[in-house]
N, C-alpha and C positions, 0 to 999 in steps of 0.2 A: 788321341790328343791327351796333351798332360795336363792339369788343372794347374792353374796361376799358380800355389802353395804347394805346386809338385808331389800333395798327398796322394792325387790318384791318377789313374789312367782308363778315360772312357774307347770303346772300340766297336764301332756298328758291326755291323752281320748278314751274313746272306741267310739267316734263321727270323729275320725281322724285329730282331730285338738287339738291345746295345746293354753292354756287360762297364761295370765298373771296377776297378778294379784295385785293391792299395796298393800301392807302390812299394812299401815299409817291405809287408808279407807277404806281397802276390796274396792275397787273400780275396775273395771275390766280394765284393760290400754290398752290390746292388744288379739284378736284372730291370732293365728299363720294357715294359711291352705295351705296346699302342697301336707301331706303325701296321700297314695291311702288306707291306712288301719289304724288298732288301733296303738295309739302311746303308746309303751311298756317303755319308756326312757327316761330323760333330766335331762341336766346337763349344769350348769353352769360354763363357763370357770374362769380360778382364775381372770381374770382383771375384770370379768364381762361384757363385750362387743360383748359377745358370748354366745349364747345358742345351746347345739347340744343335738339331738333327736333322737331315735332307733324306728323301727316300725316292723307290721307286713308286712309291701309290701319290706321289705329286704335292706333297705335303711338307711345310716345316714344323716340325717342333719344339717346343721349349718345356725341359722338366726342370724341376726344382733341386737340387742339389747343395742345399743348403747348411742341413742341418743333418750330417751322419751321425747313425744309429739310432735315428725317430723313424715313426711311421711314414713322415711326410717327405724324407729323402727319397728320389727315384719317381716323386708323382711326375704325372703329366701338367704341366699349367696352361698352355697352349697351341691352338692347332691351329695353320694359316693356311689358305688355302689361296689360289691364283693361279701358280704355275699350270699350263695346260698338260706338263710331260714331268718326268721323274725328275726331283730333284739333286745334283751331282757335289751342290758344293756351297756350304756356309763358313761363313765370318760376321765375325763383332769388329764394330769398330771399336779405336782404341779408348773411347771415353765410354762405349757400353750402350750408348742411346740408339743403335741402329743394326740390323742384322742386314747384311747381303746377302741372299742365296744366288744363285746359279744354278741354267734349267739345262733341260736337251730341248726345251720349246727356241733356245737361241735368244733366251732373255736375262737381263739381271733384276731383281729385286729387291730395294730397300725397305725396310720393315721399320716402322718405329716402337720401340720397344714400349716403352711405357701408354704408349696413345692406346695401341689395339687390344678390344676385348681377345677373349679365347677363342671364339669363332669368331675369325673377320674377313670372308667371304675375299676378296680381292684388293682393298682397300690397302695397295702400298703407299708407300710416299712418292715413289716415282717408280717407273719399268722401263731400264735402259735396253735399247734397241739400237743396233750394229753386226751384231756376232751373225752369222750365218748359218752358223752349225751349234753343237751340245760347249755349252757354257761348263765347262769340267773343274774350272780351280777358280779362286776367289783372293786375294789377301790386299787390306787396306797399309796406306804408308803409315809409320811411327805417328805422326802428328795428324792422322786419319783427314789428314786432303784429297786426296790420292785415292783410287780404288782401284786394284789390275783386273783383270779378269781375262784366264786363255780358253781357248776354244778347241774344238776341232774344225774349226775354220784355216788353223795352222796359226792363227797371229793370236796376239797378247793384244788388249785396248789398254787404256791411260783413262780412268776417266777423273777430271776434275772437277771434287766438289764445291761450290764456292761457298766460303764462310764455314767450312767447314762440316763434321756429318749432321746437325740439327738443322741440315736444308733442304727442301725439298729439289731442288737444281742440280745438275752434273748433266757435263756434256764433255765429248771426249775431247783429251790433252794430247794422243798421240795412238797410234795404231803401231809394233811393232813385228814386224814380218822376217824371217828368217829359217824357220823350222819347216821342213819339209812332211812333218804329218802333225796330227794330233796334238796339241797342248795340252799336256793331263793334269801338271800342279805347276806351284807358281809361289813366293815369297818376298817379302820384302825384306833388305837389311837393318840393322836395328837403325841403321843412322839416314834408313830412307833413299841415298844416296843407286844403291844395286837393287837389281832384280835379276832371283834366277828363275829360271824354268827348264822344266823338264818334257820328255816328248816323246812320241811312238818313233818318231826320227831317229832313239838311241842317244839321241845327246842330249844334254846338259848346257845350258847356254847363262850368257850373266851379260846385263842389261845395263847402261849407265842412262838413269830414270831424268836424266837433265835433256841431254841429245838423243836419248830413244835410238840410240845405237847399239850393236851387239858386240860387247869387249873382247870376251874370250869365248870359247866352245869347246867345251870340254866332253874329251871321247874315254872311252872305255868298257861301256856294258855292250852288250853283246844284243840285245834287246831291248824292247818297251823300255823308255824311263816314265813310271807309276807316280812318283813321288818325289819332292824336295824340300828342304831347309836350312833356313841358316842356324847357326848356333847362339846366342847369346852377344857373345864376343866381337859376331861379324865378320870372325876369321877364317871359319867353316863351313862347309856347304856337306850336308849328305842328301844322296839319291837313292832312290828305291824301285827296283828294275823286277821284269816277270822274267830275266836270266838267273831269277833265287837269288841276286846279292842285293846289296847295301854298300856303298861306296863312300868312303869320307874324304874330301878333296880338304887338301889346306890351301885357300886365297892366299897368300902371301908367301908362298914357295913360289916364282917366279918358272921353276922347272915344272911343278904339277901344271900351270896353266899353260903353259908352249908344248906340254905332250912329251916331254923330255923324260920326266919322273910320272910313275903311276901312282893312282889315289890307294890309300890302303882299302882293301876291301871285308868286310864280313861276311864269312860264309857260314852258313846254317840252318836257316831256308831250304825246305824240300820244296818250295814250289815256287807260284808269284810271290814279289812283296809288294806290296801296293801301298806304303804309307812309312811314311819316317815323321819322328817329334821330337824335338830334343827338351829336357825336362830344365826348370827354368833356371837353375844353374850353370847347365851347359854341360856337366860331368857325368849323363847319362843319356841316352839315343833309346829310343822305343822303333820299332819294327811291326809291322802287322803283316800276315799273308795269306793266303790259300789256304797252303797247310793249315789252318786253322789256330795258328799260333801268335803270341807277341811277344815277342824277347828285349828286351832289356840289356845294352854293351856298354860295360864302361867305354869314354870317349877315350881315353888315354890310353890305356892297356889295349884296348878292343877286344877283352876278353868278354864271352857271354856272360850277364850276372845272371840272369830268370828266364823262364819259359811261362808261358802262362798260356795252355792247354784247352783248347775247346775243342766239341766233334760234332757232327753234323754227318749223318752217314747215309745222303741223300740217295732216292733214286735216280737215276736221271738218264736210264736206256730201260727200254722193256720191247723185245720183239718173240712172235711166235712161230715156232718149228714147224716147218711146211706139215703137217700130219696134223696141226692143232694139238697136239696131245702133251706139251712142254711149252715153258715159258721160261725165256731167261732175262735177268736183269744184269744191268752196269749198273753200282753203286760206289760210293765217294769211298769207301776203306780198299778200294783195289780189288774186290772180287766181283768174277762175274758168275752167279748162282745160276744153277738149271732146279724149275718148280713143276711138281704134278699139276698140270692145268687143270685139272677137274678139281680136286681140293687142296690146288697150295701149299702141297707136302715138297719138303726140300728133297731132290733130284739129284745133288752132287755140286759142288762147289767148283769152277771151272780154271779160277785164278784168286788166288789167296797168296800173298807177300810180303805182306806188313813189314816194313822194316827196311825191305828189300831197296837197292835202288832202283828198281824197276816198280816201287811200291806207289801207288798214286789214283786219283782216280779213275775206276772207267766209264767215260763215258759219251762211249755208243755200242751198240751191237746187234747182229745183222746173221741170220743161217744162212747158209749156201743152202741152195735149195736141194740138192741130196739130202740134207738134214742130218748127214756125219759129220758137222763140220762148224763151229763157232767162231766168226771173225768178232774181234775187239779191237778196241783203242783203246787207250789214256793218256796221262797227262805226262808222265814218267813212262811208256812203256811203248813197245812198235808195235805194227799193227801186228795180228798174229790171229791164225784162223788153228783152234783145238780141235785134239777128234774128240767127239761129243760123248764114245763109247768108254774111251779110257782118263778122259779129262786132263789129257797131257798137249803140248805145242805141236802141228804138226806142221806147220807153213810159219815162219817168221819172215816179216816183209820188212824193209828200213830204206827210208830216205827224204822223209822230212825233218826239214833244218827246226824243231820248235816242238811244241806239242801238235799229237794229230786229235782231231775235234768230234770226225765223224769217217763211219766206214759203210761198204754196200755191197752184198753182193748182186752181182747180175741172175735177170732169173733165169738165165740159158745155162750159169755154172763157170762160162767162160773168163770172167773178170772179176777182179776185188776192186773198188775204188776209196780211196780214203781222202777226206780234207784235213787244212791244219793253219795253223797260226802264220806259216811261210807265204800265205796268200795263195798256193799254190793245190791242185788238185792230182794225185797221182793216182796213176791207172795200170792195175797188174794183169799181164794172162797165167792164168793159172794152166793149161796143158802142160805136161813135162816139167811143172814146176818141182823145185827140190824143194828141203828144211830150208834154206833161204832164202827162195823167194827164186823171180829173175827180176831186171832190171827195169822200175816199172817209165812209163811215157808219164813226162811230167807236163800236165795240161798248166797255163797262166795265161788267165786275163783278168783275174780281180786283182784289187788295189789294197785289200784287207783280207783279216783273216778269213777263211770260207768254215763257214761254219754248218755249212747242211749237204749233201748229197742224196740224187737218186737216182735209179735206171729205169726208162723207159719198159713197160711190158716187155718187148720184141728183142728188148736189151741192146738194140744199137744207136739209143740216143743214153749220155749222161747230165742230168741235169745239177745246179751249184748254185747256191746264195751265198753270199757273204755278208762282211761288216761294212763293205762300199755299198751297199744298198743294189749291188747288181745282181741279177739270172743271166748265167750263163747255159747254151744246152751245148756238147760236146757231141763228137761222133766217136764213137767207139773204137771206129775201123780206122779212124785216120787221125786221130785225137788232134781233132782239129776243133775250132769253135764255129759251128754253122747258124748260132743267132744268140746276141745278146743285148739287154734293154736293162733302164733304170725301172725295179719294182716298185717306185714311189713309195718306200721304207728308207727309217733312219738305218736300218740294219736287219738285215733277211737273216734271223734263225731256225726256218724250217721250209722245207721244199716235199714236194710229192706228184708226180705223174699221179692221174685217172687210172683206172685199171684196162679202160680201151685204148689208152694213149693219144687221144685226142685234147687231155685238158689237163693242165698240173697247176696249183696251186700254190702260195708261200705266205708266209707269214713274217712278222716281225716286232719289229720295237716299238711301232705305231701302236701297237696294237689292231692292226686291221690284216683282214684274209681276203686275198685277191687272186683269181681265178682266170686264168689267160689259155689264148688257144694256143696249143704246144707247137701248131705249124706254123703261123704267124706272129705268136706274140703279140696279138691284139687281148686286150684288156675286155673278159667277157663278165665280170661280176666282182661286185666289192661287198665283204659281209663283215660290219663294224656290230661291236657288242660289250665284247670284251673292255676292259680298263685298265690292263695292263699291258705288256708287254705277252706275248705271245712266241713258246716255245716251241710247238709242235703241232703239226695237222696229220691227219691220217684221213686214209677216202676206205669205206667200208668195200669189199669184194665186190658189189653190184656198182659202184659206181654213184650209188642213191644218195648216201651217206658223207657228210664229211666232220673228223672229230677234229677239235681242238683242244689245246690246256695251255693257261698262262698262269703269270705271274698271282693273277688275281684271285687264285687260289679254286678254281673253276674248270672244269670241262663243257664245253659247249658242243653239240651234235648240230648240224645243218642242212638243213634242205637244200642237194645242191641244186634241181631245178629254181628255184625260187630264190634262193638267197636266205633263207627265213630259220629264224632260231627255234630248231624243234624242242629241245630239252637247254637244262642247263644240268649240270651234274655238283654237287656241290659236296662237302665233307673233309674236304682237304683244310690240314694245317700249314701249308706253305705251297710253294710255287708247285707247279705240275708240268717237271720236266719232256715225257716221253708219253707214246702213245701207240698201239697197237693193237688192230681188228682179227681175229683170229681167221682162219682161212673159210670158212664156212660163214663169218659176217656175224654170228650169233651174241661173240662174246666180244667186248672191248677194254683194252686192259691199259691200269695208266702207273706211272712213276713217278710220285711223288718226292719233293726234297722236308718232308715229314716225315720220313723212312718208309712207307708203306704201298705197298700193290694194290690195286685193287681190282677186280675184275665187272663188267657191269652189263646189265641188260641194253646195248643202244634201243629197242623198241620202246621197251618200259622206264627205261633210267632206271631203273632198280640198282644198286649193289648187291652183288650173288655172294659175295667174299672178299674178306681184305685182309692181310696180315704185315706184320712192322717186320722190318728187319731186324735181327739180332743186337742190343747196344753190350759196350764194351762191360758195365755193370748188370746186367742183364739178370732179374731176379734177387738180385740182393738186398736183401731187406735192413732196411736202415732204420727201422721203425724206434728203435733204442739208441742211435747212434748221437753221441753229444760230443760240444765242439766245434760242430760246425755253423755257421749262419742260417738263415731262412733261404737267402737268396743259395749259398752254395747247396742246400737242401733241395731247392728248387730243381737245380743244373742235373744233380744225381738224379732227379724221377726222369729228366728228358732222356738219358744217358741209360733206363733202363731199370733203374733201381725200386723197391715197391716199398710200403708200408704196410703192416697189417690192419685190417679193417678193426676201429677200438670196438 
C-alpha cells in the first residue's frame, strides 16, 4: 500500500512483520513487529497517520506512522480483537472514522476508530453476516456509502451504509455473482460509478455499481488474478496474477475490453504477485510477490524503476532417510540439503540454482525408500528424484500445468506421486523409468490446489487434501478414486496414513486435527489445541504418537488413543512448516520458516539440536558500519549479519 503523500510504501510478510519503506530511496524507514503470524493486510488511513494490518493470528492492528524519524513512528497503537479466524482484508473508509476488516470466519467488520480503547475485546459497530466463505478483499465507494466486500463464496456484496460510515447500520444493496471461483481483491473507481474484481477464475471483471451488472471481462492471465486497481484517473485497471505478471488494461480502449487488443503486461516477477497499488499520482504501480520482492514501474514507459529485496530462507520440507542416519531439507533459496543426523553436520547440498529459472523454492521432499534416491518439488522446478550419492538428477518427471506443492514416494519403490496448484494429483511408476520420467496417470477430483499427499503402508492406497477442503484416497492400481468426503476444514494442508493403515489423519486452516478410519471415512477423533492454522502432522513409527506444527509458532505431540495434548514444543520464530519421526520413533525433526531444524526428544520435549540455515550475509560483521538505519540494521542481523559483543 502507498501512503496518501506517496512518501512511503508499507508491505505485510509471511515473516509476521510489515516493512516500510521510502519511496524517494527504496530506503527501508521502519520494521513494524507485533503480529503472532502472516500478515495478510495493510492499509493506510486517508490522513496518513495510520497504518492498520490484518493477519493470520485473527487480529487488527493500528500503528502510528505519523511522525518519521522519532522513536514513536512504527509503534503499535492498537490491537482488535473479534474475528474468530485470520484476518484477509482491511480498509478505511474515505473520512477515516471506520476501519473494515474482512475474516475467513465469513464475516465483515466495522471498527470505530476513535471510540475503541487498545484492547477492545469484540466490541464492533456492527458484524455483517452473508458471505459464506473467507471474506478476501474489502474497498469502500469514494463518498464511503458503499462498502464491497468479495469472498470465496464466488460473489462480491453491496453493502449500504445509511447516513453514511458514522452508523452503526448496513444491510446489503445487491449481491453480485459471476465469477466462477474465488473473489481475492476488489476496488472502487474514483467516481464510485465501477467496480473491478479480480478472481482464481483468471479473470478480471468490471461491475456497473447502479445495476450490479457485469460490463466487461476481461481475459489474459493464465492464472489466479491475486490482485486489482484502479488508477487515479479511472482510466486504468492493473491485476496482479500468481502467473508472475502484472497487467495494465486501459478502460477506454474499446479494443482492450472486446479482447480484440491485449493489456500491456509487466514481466519480472519470478513468482506469485499477489498485490498491485498505484501511488497517488497514478505515474507509479507498486507490485508485491513471493519472490520476496516489490517493484515499483513507471505507468507509462512500464519500465522497472526499484526492486526492494527481502529474504526469508524458510524451511519448509524435512524428511528422514530410511536408515535414519541423514536428514534432508526443502528451503525457500532452491536447495535441498542432505544433514548428519546425529549432529547436523551439512551432508551435500542436493539442488542449488539461484538465479536459475528453474531457481525457486523447494518445497517438499520425500526418499524412496532404497535411500539412493531424493525426490523434490518447487515452485519453479519439476518434480525430480536425485541420486543421493553423486547429488546430480537422475529421474526428471514433468506434467503439471502450475507449481507442484508436494511429492511421495511409495514405500514398496514402485510409485512417485506429486500434487500441485492444477488441482490435479499425478502418479508415476518408476520400473524401466528413463531421465524423463514415463507418462504419469493424472488422478482429478478436487476443486482446488492439493496441497498434501500420502501412501498408504501397503502402497496401494494414495491419499490427497486440498484447498476445497476435500480427502481424497486413490488406488494405485487403477488411479481410480475409491472414497472421498468433506474434512470439515476451510482447507486441508496436511495428510498422513497410521503406520498400520488403518487410520490417517489431516490437518488444516481450522486449525483442528481430525482422525478418520481409512476404510470407511468415518470421523474417529477431533484434537483442537492449536490457534492457528496448521501445517503438518506426522504419526511416530509405533503408531502411539501423533506430531503436529502450525502457524502458531508450536509443535504439538498427541495421544493418539486419547486425543490428549502430551507435550507442546515451543522455540520457534515463525510458522513450523514440515515435520518428520525418524525410523526408529526416537528423534522428531521440524522445519521451521525461522530458517532452523531442529531435532527433539518426542518422550521428553527436549531439543537435542537445532541449527539455522546459512543467510545470504552470513557472519558479517557490521558492528562499524554507518549509513545505514536502525531498522535496515535490524533486517542485516535477520539476513545473518553479527555485531561484536562491546
Amino acid at each position: 500500500a502507498f501512503s496518501p503523500d506517496g512518501r512511503f510504501i508499507a508491505a505485510g510478510s509471511a515473516d509476521n512483520k510489515i516493512r516500510l519503506w521510502r519511496t524517494l530511496d527504496g530506503m527501508l524507514e521502519a520494521l513494524l513487529v507485533g503480529h503472532d503470524s502472516v500478515v495478510l493486510a495493510v492499509a493506510f488511513s486517508p490522513d496518513g497517520r495510520t497504518l492498520a494490518s490484518g493477519s493470520v493470528d485473527a487480529t487488527v492492528r493500528l500503528w502510528d506512522v505519523s511522525s518519521p524519524g522519532t522513536a514513536r513512528f512504527g509503534l503499535e497503537r492498537s490491537r482488535w480483537h473479534g474475528h474468530e479466524h485470520s484476518v484477509h482484508a482491511v480498509v478505511f473508509s474515505p473520512d477515516g472514522q471506520v476501519l473494515a476488516s474482512g475474516s475467513r470466519d465469513g464475516t465483515v467488520r466495522l471498527w470505530d476508530i476513535a471510540r475503541l480503547p487498545a484492547e477492545s475485546g469484540s466490541e464492533a459497530i456492527q458484524v455483517l453476516h452473508g458471505h459464506t466463505d473467507t471474506v478476501a478483499a474489502l474497498s469502500f465507494s469514494p463518498d464511503g456509502r458503499i462498502l464491497a466486500s468479495g469472498s470465496g463464496d464466488r460473489t462480491i456484496r453491496l453493502w449500504k451504509l445509511a447516513g453514511g460510515t458514522g452508523t452503526s447500520s448496513a444491510a446489503t444493496a445487491a449481491v453480485l455473482s459471476g465469477h466462477d471461483d474465488d473473489v481475492r481483491s476488489i476496488a472502487f473507481s474514483p467516481d464510485g460509478r465501477t467496480l473491478v474484481s479480480g478472481s482464481f477464475d483468471t479473470t478480471v471483471r468490471l461491475w456497473d455499481c447502479v445495476s450490479a451488472e457485469c460490463r466487461h471481462v476481461l481475459r489474459g492471465h493464465q492464472n489466479w488474478v491475486h490482485g486489482v486497481a484502479f488508477d487515479p484517473s479511472g482510466q486504468t485497471v492493473a491485476s496482479a496474477s500468481i502467473d508472475h505478471t502484472v497487467r495494465i488494461w486501459n478502460l477506454f480502449d474499446p479494443a482492450v475490453l472486446a479482447g480484440d487488443r491485449p493489456p500491456h503486461v509487466l514481466r519480472g516477477h519470478t513468482d506469485w504477485v499477489r498485490s498491485v497499488a498505484f501511488s497517488p499520482d497514478g505515474g507509479t504501480l507498486a507490485s508485491g510477490g513471493d519472490d520476496k520482492t516489490v517493484r515499483l514501474w513507471n505507468v507509462e514507459s512500464r519500465q522497472l524503476l526499484r526492486t526492494y529485496q527481502g529474504f526469508k530462507n524458510r524451511v519448509l520440507a524435512v524428511a528422514f532417510s530410511p536408515d535414519g542416519q541423514r536428514l534432508a531439507s526443502g528451503s525457500e533459496d532452491g536447495a535441498a540439503r542432505l544433514w548428519q543426523a546425529d549432529n547436523g553436520q551439512p551432508a551435500g547440498v542436493m539442488v542449488q540454482s539461484p538465479g536459475s529459472s528453474s531457481s525457486g523454492p523447494i518445497t517438499s521432499v520425500a526418499f524412496h525408500p532404497g535411500g539412493d534416491m531424493l525426490a523434490t518439488c518447487g515452485t519453479r522446478a519439476p518434480v525430480q528424484l536425485w541420486d543421493v550419492a553423486t547429488r546430480q538428477p537422475r529421474i526428471t518427471l514433468t506434467g503439471h500445468a502450475g507449481r507442484a506443492l508436494c511429492v511421495a514416494c511409495s514405500p514398496d519403490g514402485r510409485f512417485v506421486a506429486s500434487s500441485g496448484e492444477d488441482h490435479a494429483v499425478n502418479l508415476w511408476g518408476l520400473q524401466g523409468t528413463g531421465k524423463t520420467g514415463s507418462r504419469p496417470q493424472v488422478l482429478r477430483a478436487h476443486e482446488k490446489e492439493v496441497q498434501s499427499i500420502a501412501f498408504s503402508p501397503d502402497s496401494r492406497l494414495l491419499l490427497s487434501g486440498g484447498a476445497d477442503g476435500k480427502l481424497c484416497v486413490w488406488d494405485t492400481g487403477t488411479g481410480q478414486v475409491v472414497a472421498a468426503w468433506d474434512a470439515d476444514s476451510y482447507w486441508v494442508t496436511g495428510v498422513v496414513f497410521s503406520p498400520d493403515g488403518t487410520q490417517l489423519a489431516s490437518c488444516g486452516a481450522d486449525g483442528g486435527i481430525r482422525i478418520w478410519d481409512a476404510r470407511s471415512g468415518i470421523l474417529r477423533m477431533e484434537m483442537t489445541g492449536h490457534t492457528a492454522w496448521i501445517r503438518s502432522v506426522a504419526f511416530s513409527p509405533d503408531g502411539r504418537l501423533l506430531a503436529s506444527g502450525s502457524h502458531d509458532f508450536s509443535v504439538r505431540l498427541w495421544d493418539v488413543a486419547s486425543g490428549e495434548t502430551l507435550r507442546v514444543l515451543r522455540g520457534f520464530e515463525d510458522i513450523v512448516w514440515s515435520l518428520a519421526f525418524s525410523p526408529d520413533g526416537q528423534i522428531l525433526a521440524s522445519g521451521s520458516g525461522d530458517e532452523t531444524i531442529r531435532l527433539w526428544n518426542p518422550t521428553t520435549g527436549e531439543c537435542i539440536r537445532s541449527w539455522r540455515l546459512p543467510g545470504p550475509y552470513q557472519e558479517m560483521d557490521i558492528t562499524d558500519a554507518t549509513g545505514i538505519s536502525e531498522a535496515q540494521r535490524m533486517a542485516l542481523y535477520t539476513l545473518g549479519a553479527m555485531a561484536r559483543a562491546a
